[in-house]
DOMIDREN-233097 format. One record per residue (C-alpha): y, x, z. Coordinates in steps of 0.2 Angstrom, whole numbers, plus 5000, padded with zeros to 4 digits. Example, Ala and Ser with C-alpha at 12.3 -4.5 7.8 and 13.67 -1.06 7.14 Angstrom:
// residues 2
497850625039;499550685036;
// end
This chain:
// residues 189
539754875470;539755065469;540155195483;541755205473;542255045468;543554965479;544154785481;546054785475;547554655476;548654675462;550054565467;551654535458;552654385451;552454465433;551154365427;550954495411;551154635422;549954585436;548754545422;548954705413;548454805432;547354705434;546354735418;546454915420;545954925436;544554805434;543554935425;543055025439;543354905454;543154735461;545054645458;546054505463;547554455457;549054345464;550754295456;551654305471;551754315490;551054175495;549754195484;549554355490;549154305507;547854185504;546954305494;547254455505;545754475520;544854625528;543654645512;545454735503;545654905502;547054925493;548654805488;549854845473;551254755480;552754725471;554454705482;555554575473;554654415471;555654235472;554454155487;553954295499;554854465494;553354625495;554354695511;553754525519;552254515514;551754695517;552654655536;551354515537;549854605530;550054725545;550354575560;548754505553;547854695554;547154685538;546454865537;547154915519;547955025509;549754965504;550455045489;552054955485;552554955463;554154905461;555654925449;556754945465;557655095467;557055145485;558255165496;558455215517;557455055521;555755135514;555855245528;555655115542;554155035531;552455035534;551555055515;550555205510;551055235495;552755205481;552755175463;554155135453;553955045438;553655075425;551855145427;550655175418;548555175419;548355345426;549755315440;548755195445;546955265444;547955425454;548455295467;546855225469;545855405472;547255455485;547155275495;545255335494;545355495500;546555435513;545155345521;544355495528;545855545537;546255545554;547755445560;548855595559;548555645544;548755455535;550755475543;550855615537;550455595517;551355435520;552855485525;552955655513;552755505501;554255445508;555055595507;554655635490;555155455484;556855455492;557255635488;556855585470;558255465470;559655505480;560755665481;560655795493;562355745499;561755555504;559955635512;560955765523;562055615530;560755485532;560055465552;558355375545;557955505532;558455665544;557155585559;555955585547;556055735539;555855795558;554455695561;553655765544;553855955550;553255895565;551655815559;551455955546;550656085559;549555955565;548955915548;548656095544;547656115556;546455975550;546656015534;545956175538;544756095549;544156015531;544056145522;543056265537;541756085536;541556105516;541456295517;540056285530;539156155519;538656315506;538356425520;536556375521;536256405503;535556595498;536756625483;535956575466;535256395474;
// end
């Protein structure tokens, strides 16, 4: 397995959709693919980095089984791929990322290079990137009539502009790191 090669779950009760991620993805990383829920909690274990987990599924739904990936501690990425149109309960959920369907190779290749990234980040800055994920996802769907009267989605947005300070401070702290790598190097090297 390469430095960049990830193990992937690709769960959902589709089988010619799950098949179809799973192809694509398979190129570049090491995949696994389960037709459901239940499925998906065999397969799912701490050698997972990321799980495309669709919501509606007939045995366990994608909202439980992302609530049971997270009692059992599984450090993984969640990103969840669903032709649900998100609503309020998003906010209280504990993915990483939100695709609706229909997607395509490149959202998913997208996807998999920000769970990636993600990895380096402290704990502040994970919330943070997953709840502007969030944010973007619901203010993408609903008006800005339902978003100004909805408790959830106005605690968050607080909670964003809280976090945001913090994570421009580490993003800064980044990009000071990365400059200072090249400042060792004469120009011209």
């Amino acid at each position: 397995m390469t430095d960049d090669e990830q193990t992937i779950l690709v769960v959902d009760d589709e089988t010619d959709i799950a098949d179809l991620y799973s192809t694509w993805l398979s190129i570049d990383h090491d995949v696994r693919t389960a037709y459901g829920g239940e499925e998906a909690l065999e397969r799912v274990d701490e050698t997972v980095d990321i799980v495309f987990l669709d919501r509606q599924m007939p045995d366990y739904s994608g909202d439980e089984v992302l609530e049971i990936i997270r009692e059992r501690e599984i450090d993984c990425r969640v990103v969840m791929v669903t032709a649900v149109d998100p609503d309020f309960d998003i906010v209280s959920m504990d993915f990483d990322d939100y695709l609706t369907k229909p997607v395509m190779h490149d959202d998913l290749s997208e996807s998999v290079a920000s769970m990636r990234e993600r990895d380096n980040y402290n704990d502040t800055l994970q919330e943070y990137y997953a709840l502007t994920s969030k944010k973007a996802t619901l203010e993408a769907e609903k008006t800005p009539s339902e978003l100004q009267n909805n408790e959830e989605y106005q605690e968050m947005v607080e909670r964003v502009d809280s976090l945001a300070e913090k994570a421009d401070a580490a993003v800064a702290e980044f990009d000071d790191d990365f400059e200072m790598l090249f400042q060792d190097f004469p120009d011209g090297e």
